[in-house]
Backbone as CSV, one residue per row, in Angstrom:
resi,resn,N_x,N_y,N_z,CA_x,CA_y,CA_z,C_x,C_y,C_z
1,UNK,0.820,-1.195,0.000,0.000,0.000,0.000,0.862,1.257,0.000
2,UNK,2.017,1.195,0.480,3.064,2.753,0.947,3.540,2.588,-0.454
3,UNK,3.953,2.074,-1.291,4.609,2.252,-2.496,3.234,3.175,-3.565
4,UNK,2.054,2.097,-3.637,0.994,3.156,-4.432,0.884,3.707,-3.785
5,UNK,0.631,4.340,-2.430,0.400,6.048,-2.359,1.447,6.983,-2.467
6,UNK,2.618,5.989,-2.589,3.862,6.676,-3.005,3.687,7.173,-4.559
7,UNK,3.100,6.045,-5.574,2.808,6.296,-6.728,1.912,7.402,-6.872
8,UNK,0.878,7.601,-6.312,-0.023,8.456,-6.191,0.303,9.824,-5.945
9,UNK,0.896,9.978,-5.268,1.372,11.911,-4.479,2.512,12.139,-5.517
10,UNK,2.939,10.760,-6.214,3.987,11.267,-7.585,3.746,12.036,-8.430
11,UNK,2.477,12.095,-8.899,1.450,12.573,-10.152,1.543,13.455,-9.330
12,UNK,1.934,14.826,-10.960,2.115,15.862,-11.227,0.354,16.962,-10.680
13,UNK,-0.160,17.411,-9.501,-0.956,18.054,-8.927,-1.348,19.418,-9.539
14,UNK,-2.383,19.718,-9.730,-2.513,21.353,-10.214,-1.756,22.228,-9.239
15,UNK,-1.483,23.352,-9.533,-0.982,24.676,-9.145,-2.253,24.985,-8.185
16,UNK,-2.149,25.250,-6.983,-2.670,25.991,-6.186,-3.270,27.319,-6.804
17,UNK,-4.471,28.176,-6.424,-4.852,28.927,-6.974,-3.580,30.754,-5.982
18,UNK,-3.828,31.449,-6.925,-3.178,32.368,-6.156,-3.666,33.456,-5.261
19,UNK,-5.004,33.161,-5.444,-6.606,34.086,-4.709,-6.767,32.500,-3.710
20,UNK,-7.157,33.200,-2.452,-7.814,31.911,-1.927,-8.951,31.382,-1.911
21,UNK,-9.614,29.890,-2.265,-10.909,29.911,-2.439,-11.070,29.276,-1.054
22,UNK,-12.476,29.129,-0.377,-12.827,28.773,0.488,-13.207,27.012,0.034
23,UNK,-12.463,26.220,0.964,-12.734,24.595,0.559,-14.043,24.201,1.450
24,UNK,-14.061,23.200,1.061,-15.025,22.378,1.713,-13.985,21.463,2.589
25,UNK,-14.628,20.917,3.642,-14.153,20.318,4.526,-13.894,18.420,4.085
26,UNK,-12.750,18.400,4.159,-12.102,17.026,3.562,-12.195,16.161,5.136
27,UNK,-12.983,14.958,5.269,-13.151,14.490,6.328,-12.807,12.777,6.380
28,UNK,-12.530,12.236,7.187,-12.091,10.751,6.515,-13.768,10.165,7.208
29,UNK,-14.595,10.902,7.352,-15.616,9.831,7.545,-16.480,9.974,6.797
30,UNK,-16.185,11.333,5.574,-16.965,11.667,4.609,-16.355,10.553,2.992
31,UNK,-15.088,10.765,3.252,-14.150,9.591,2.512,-14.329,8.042,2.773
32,UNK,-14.959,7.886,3.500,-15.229,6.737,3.807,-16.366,6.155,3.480
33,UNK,-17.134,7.392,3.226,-18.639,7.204,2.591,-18.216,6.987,1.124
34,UNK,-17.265,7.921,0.463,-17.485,7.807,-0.642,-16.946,6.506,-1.644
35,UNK,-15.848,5.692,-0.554,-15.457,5.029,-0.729,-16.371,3.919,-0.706
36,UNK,-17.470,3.538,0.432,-18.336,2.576,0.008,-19.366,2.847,-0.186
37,UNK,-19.168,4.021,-1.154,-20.289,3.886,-1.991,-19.981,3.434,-3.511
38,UNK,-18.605,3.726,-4.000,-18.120,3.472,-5.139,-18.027,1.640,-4.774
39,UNK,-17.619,1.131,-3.740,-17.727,-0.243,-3.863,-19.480,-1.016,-3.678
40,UNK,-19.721,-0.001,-3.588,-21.546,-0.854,-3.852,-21.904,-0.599,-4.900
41,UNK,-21.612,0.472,-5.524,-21.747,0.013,-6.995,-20.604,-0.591,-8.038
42,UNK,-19.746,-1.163,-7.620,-18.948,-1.991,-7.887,-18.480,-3.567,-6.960
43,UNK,-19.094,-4.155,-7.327,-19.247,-5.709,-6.644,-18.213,-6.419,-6.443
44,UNK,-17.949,-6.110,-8.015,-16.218,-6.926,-8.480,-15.355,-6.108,-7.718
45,UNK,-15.391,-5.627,-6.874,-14.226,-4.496,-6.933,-13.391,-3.729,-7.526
46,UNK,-12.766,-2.358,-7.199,-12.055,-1.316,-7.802,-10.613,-1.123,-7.734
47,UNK,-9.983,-1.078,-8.683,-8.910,-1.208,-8.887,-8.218,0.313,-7.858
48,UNK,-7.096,-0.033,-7.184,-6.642,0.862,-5.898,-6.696,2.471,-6.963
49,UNK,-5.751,2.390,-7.996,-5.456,3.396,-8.868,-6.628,4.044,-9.573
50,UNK,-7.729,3.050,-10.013,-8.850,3.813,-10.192,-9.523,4.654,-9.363
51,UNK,-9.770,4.187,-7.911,-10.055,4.882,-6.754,-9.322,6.402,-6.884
52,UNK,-8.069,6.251,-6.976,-7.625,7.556,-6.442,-6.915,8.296,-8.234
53,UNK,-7.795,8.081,-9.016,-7.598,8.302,-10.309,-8.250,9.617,-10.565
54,UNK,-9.070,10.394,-10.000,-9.848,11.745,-9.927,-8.596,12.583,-9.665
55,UNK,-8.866,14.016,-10.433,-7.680,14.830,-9.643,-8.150,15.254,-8.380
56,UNK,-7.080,15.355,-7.846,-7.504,16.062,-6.733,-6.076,16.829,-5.780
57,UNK,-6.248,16.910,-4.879,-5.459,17.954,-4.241,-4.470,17.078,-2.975
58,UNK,-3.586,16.959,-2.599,-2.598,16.155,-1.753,-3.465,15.493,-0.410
59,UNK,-4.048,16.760,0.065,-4.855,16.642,1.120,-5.458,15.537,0.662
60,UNK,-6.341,15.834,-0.232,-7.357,14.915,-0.584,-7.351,13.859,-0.496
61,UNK,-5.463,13.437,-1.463,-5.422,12.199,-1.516,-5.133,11.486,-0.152
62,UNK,-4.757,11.763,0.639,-3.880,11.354,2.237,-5.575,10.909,3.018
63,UNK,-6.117,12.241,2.692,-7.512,11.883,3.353,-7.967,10.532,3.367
64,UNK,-8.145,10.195,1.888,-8.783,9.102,1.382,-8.298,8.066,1.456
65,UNK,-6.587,8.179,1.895,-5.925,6.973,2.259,-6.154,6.360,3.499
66,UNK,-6.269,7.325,4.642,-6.720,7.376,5.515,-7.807,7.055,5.701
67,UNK,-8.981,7.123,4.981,-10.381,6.541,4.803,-10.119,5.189,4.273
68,UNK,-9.119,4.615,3.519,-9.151,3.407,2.951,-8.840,2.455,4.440
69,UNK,-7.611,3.219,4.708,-6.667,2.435,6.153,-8.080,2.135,6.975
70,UNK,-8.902,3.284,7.470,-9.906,3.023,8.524,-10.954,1.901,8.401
71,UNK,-11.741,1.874,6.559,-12.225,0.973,6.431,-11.138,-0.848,6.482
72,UNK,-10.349,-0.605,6.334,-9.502,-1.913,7.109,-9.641,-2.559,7.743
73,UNK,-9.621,-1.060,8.751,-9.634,-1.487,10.571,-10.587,-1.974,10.580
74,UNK,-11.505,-1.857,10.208,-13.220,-1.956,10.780,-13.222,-2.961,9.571
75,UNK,-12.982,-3.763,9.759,-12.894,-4.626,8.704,-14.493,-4.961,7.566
76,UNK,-14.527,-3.721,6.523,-15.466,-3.442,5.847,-15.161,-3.287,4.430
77,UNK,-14.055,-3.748,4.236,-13.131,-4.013,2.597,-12.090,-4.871,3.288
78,UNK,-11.582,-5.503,1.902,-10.376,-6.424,1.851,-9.837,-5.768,0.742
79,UNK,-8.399,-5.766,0.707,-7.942,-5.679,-0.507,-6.375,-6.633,-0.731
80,UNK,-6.564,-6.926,-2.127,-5.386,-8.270,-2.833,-4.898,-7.209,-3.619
81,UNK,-3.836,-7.937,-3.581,-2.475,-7.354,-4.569,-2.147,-8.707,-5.454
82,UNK,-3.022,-9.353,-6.267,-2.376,-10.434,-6.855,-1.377,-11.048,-7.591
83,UNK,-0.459,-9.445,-7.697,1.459,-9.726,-8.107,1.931,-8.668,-7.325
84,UNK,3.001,-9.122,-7.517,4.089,-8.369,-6.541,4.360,-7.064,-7.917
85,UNK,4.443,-5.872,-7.107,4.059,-4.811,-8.156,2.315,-4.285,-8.890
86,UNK,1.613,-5.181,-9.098,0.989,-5.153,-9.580,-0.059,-3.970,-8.906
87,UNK,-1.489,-3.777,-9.921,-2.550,-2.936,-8.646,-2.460,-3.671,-7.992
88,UNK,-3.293,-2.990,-6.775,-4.221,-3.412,-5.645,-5.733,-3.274,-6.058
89,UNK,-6.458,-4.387,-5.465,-8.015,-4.592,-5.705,-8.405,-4.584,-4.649
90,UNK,-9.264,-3.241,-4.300,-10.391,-3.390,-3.042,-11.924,-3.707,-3.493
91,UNK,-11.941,-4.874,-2.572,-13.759,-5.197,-2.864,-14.354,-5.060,-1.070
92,UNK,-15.420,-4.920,-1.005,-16.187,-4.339,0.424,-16.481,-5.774,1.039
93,UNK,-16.873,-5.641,2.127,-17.195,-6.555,2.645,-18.185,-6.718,3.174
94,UNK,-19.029,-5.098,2.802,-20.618,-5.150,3.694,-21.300,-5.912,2.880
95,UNK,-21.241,-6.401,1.644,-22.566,-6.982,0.962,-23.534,-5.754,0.540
C-alpha cells in the first residue's frame, strides 16, 4: 500500500490557486462514505489506482488513504495485490 500512495502523491498536482478559495471540509468519515459507496456500486471491486484516479489535491489524496486504512480497521473491505508490483483490488465486505 506505501509504495501506491507513493505512486499516487507522484502525479504531477494542479498549481494551487493564487486568490484563496474557500474549501469544503475534507473528512475521513466523509471519505469513507465515498469510498463505500463506489464499492456498492462496484461488486467486483475497484482497482486501488482507479479509486484515487480523480484529480484532486494532496490533502485529498492522504484523506482518502486514511479513509481506505480506517475501512480496514473496521474490517469493511479487503484488498489483494495479486502480483508483486501489480494494482491493488479493493472489494467491500458489507454486501
Amino acid at each position: 500500500l506505501k509504495a501506491a500512495l507513493v505512486q499516487v502523491l507522484s502525479k504531477k498536482f494542479d498549481l494551487e490557486p493564487v486568490q484563496e478559495i474557500p474549501r469544503d471540509e475534507i473528512t475521513i468519515k466523509k471519505k469513507m462514505e465515498e469510498i463505500s459507496s463506489v464499492l456498492q456500486k462496484n461488486p467486483q471491486g475497484i482497482s486501488f489506482f482507479a479509486l484515487f484516479s480523480l484529480p484532486a489535491s494532496k490533502v485529498e489524496v492522504v484523506v482518502q488513504f486514511l479513509a481506505l486504512l480506517e475501512l480496514m480497521r473496521m474490517q469493511k473491505v479487503k484488498v489483494s495485490q495479486p502480483s508483486p508490483y501489480g494494482d491493488i483490488l479493493i472489494f467491500s465486505l458489507t454486501g
